[in-house]
C-alpha positions in Angstrom: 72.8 163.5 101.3 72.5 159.6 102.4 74.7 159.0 99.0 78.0 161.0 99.7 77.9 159.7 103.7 77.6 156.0 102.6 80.6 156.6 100.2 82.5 157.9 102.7 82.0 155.4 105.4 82.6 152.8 102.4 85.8 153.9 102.3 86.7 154.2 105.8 86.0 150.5 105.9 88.3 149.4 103.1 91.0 151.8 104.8 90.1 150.0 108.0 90.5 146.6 106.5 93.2 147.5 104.5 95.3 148.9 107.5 94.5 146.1 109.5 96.2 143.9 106.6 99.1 145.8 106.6 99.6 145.8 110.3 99.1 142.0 110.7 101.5 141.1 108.0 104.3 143.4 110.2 103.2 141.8 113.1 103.8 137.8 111.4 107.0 138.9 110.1 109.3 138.3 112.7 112.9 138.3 112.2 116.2 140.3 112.4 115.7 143.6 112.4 117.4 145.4 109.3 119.9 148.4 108.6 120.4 150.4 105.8 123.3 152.8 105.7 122.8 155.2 102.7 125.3 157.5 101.6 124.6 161.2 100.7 125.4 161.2 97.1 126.6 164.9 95.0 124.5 164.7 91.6 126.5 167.2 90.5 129.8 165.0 90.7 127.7 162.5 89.1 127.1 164.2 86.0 131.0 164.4 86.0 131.2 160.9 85.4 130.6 158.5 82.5 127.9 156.3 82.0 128.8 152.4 81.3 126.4 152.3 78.0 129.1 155.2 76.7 131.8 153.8 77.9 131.3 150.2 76.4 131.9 150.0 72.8 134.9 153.2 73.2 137.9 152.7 71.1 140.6 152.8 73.6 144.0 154.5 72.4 147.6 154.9 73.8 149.3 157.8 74.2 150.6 158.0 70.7 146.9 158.0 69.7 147.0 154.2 68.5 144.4 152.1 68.8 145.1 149.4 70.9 141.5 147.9 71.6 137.6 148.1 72.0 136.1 148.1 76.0 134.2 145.1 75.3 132.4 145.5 79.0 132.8 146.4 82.7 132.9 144.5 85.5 132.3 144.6 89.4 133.8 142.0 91.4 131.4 141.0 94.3 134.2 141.7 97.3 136.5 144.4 96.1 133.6 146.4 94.4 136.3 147.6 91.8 135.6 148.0 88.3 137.5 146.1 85.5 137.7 146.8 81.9 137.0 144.2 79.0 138.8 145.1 76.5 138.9 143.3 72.9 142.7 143.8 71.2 143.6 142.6 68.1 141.5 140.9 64.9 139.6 142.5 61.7 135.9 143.1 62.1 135.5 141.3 65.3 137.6 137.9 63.8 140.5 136.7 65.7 140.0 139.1 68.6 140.8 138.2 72.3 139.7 139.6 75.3 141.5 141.1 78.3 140.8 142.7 81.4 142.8 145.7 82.6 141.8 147.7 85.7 139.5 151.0 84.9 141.3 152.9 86.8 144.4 152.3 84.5 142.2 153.9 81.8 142.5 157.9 81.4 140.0 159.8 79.8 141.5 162.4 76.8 140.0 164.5 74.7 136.5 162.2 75.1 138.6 158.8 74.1 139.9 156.5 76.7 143.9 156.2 76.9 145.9 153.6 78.6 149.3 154.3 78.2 152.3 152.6 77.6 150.0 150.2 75.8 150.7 148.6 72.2 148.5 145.6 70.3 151.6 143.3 70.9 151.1 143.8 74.7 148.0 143.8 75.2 148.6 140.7 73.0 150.7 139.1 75.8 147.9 139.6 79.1 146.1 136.7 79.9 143.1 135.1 78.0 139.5 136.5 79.4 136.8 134.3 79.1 133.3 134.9 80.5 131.6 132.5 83.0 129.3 130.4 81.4 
């Protein structure tokens, strides 16, 4: 019977200690107190939507079913929070390709391929030059 009782107030002890840790490293840390806002979230919107490791590597086509590039990546500015599509247009087998950047939203999803219309190779051609950050 001595056994289970000296296991038990074992453990108190540690708790006790352990407790006391916790409690004195809140009471060191001093410092703005902190916010955080969440938002409620619909899962079932969610599962709506399309997952970036799907999305990069689609063939994008216009809307005469041509391809006019690959989405090469996504990107999230730090202020606007707005995602921009990579896309890589022109070349054979990855040589003489370029990259541009076109805004997601300007994609359209059809029939499970992304569509930007009114594109062509030529203009997509003529938009500025992307080049990653080194």
């Amino acid at each position: 019977m001595n056994r289970p009782i000296t296991l038990f107030a074992g453990a108190a002890i540690v708790a006790a200690i352990a407790g006391s840790l916790v409690l004195g490293d809140q009471a060191i840390a001093q410092g703005t107190p902190q916010t955080l806002s969440v938002m409620k979230v619909d899962p079932l919107s969610l599962a709506t939507g399309y997952r970036t490791s799907k999305v990069v590597g689609s063939t994008v086509v216009n809307a005469a079913n041509e391809t006019v590039g690959t989405i090469d990546d996504l990107i999230v500015t730090p202020n606007d929070r707005v995602p921009f599509a990579v896309l890589s247009v022109g070349g054979f087998l990855g040589m003489g390709t370029r990259l541009v950047v076109v805004p997601f939203t300007a994609l359209e999803v059809n029939d499970k391929r992304m569509m930007l219309r009114g594109a062509t190779v030529e203009t997509m051609k003529l938009l500025p030059e992307f080049k990653y950050a080194s």
